[in-house]
C-alpha positions as CSV (number, residue, x, y, z in Angstrom):
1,X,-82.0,95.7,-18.8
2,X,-83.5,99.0,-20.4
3,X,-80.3,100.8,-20.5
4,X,-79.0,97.8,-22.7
5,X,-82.1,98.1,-25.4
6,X,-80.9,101.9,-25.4
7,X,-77.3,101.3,-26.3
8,X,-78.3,98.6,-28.7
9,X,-81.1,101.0,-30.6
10,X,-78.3,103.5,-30.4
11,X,-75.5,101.5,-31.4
12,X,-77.6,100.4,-34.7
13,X,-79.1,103.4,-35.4
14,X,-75.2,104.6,-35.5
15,X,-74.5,101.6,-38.4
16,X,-77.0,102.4,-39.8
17,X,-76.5,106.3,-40.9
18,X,-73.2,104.3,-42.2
19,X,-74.7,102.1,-44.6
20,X,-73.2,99.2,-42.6
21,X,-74.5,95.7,-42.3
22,X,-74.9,94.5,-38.9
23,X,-77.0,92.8,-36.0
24,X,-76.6,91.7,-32.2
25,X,-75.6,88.5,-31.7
26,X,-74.7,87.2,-27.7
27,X,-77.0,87.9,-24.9
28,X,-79.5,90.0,-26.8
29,X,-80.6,87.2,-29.1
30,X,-80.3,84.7,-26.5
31,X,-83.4,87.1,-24.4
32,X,-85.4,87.0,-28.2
33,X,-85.0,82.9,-29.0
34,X,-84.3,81.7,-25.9
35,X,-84.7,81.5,-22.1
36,X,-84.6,84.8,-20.9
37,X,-80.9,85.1,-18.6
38,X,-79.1,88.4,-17.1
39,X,-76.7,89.8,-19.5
40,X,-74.4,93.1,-19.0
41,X,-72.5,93.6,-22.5
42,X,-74.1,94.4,-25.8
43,X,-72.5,92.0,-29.0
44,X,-72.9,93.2,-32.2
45,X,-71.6,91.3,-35.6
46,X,-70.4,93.7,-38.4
47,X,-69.7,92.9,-41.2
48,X,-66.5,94.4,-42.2
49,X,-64.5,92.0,-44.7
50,X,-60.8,91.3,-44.8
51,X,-58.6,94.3,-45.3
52,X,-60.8,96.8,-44.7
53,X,-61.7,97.2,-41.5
54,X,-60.4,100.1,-40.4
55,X,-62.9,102.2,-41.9
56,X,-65.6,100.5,-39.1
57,X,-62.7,100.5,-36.0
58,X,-61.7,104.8,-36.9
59,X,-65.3,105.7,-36.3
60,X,-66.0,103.3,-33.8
61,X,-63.3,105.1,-31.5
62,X,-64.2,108.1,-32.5
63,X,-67.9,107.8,-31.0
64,X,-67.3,105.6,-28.3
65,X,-64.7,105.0,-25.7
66,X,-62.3,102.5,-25.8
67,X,-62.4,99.4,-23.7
68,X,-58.7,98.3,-23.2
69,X,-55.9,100.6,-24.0
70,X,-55.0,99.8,-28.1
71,X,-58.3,98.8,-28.8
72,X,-57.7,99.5,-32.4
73,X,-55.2,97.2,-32.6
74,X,-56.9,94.3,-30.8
75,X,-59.2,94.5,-32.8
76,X,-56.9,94.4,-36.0
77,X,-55.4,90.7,-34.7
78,X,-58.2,89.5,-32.7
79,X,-61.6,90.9,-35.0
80,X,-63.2,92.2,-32.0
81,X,-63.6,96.0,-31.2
82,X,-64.0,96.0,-27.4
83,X,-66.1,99.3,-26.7
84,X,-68.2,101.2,-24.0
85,X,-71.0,103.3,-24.4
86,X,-71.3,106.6,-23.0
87,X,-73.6,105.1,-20.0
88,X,-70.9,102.6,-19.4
89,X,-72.6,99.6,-20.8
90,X,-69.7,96.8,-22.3
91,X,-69.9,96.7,-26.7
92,X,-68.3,94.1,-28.1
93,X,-68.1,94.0,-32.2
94,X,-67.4,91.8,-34.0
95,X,-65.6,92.4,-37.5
96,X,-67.4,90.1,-39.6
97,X,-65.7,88.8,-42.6
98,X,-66.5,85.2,-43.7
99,X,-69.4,84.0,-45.4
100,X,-71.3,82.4,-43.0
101,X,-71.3,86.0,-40.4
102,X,-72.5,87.5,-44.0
103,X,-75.5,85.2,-44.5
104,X,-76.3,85.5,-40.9
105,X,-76.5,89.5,-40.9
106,X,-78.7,89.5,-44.2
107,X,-80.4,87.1,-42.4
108,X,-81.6,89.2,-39.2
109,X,-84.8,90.4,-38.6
110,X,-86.1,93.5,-36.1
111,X,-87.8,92.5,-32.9
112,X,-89.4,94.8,-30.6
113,X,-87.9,94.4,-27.3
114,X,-89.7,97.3,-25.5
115,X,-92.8,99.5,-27.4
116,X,-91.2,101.6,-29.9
117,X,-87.6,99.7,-29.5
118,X,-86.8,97.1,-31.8
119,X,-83.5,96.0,-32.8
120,X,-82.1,93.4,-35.6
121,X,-81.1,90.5,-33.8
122,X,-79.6,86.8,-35.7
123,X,-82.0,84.5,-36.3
124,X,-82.8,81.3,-33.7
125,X,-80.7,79.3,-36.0
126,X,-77.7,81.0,-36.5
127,X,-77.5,82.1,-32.7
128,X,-77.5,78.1,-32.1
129,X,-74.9,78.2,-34.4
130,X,-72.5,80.6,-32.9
131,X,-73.3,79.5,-29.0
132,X,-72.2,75.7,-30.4
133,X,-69.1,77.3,-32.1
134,X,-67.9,79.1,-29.0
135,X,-68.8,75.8,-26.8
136,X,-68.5,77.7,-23.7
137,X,-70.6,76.5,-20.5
138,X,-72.8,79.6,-21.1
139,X,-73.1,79.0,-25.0
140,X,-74.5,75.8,-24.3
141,X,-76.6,76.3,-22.4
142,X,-77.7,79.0,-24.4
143,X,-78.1,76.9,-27.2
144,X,-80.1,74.3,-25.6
145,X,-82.4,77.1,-24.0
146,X,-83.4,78.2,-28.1
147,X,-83.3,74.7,-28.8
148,X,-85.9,73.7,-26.4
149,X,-88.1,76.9,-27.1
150,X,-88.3,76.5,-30.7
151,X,-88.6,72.5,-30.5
152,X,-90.2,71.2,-33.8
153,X,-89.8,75.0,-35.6
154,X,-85.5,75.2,-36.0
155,X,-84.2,74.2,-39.6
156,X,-81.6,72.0,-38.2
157,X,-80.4,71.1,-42.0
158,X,-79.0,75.2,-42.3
159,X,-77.5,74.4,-38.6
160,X,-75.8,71.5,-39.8
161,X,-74.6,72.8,-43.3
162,X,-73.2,75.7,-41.1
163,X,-71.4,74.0,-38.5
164,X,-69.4,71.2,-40.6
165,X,-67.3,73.7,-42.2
166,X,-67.1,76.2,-38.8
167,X,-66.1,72.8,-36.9
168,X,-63.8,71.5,-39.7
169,X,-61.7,75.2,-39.7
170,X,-61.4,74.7,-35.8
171,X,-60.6,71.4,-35.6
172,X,-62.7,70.4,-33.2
173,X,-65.1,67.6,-33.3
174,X,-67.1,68.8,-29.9
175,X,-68.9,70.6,-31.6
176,X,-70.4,68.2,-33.7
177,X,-71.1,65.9,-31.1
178,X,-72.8,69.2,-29.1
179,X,-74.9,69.4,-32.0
180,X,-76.2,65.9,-32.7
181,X,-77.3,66.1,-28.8
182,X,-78.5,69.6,-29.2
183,X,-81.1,68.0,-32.1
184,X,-82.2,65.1,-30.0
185,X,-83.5,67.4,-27.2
């Protein structure tokens, strides 16, 4: 797990000397606010607005190695920069555009994972919020782990005015229902 905190402290120390906006989101945050799990990859949110992220993705590339072959491009239709570090470890970034990933990154506070080492991680509520909008298995879970940690401390009234709007852009009314159960644990 060390070698991930590395690349993270790295990785931010990197958007940082850029002026960027940013924080880890994904696995990371889950070990902060929730139940402590295995992960391999490093996710970090940036936020990079619409039409301009190719000043993130050109020095992005040009400090660390490509994932997938055309990862520039990939990341122009899909919004996520798949990267390695120098060590190997998996970085996925996210290009950050609408207002919700904004509020989220100004949002994030440091937290020192090892002495010395602390990186800016989302907050317990907006992770809940992401793991319900990706409604995978994992994310679920994931979500119900901070949920159950934090019981009685979570502002589920900024989860809610969060969700509707993610939900109502992807159509899908899960996530709603994953919610009400998620508040009812």
């Amino acid at each position: 797990m060390n070698g991930l905190f590395g690349v993270a402290a790295e990785l931010q120390s990197f958007c940082d000397r850029q002026g960027w906006r940013c924080c880890f989101i994904g696995g990371l945050a889950v070990l902060r606010w929730g139940e402590p799990r295995v992960t391999r990859d490093v996710d970090l949110a940036l936020v990079a607005g619409f039409g301009s992220e190719e000043r993130f993705i050109s020095p992005l590339l040009a400090s660390y190695n490509a994932r997938i072959e055309d990862a520039a491009d990939f990341a122009r239709r899909h919004r996520v920069l798949l990267l390695e570090s120098s060590s190997r470890v998996a970085i996925d970034i996210s290009l950050a555009a609408f207002p919700f990933e904004e509020q989220m990154i100004d949002r994030a506070t440091p937290f020192e994972f090892e002495t010395g080492l602390a990186i800016r991680t989302c907050s317990a509520e907006d992770l809940i919020v992401l793991k319900i909008f990706a409604s995978r298995p994992i994310d679920i879970r994931d979500a119900e782990s901070v949920a159950l940690r934090h019981k009685g401390r979570l502002d589920w009234i900024y989860i809610g005015h969060q969700l509707r709007p993610l939900a109502e852009i992807k159509g899908d009314r899960a996530i709603l229902e994953a919610f009400a159960r998620l508040q009812a644990l």
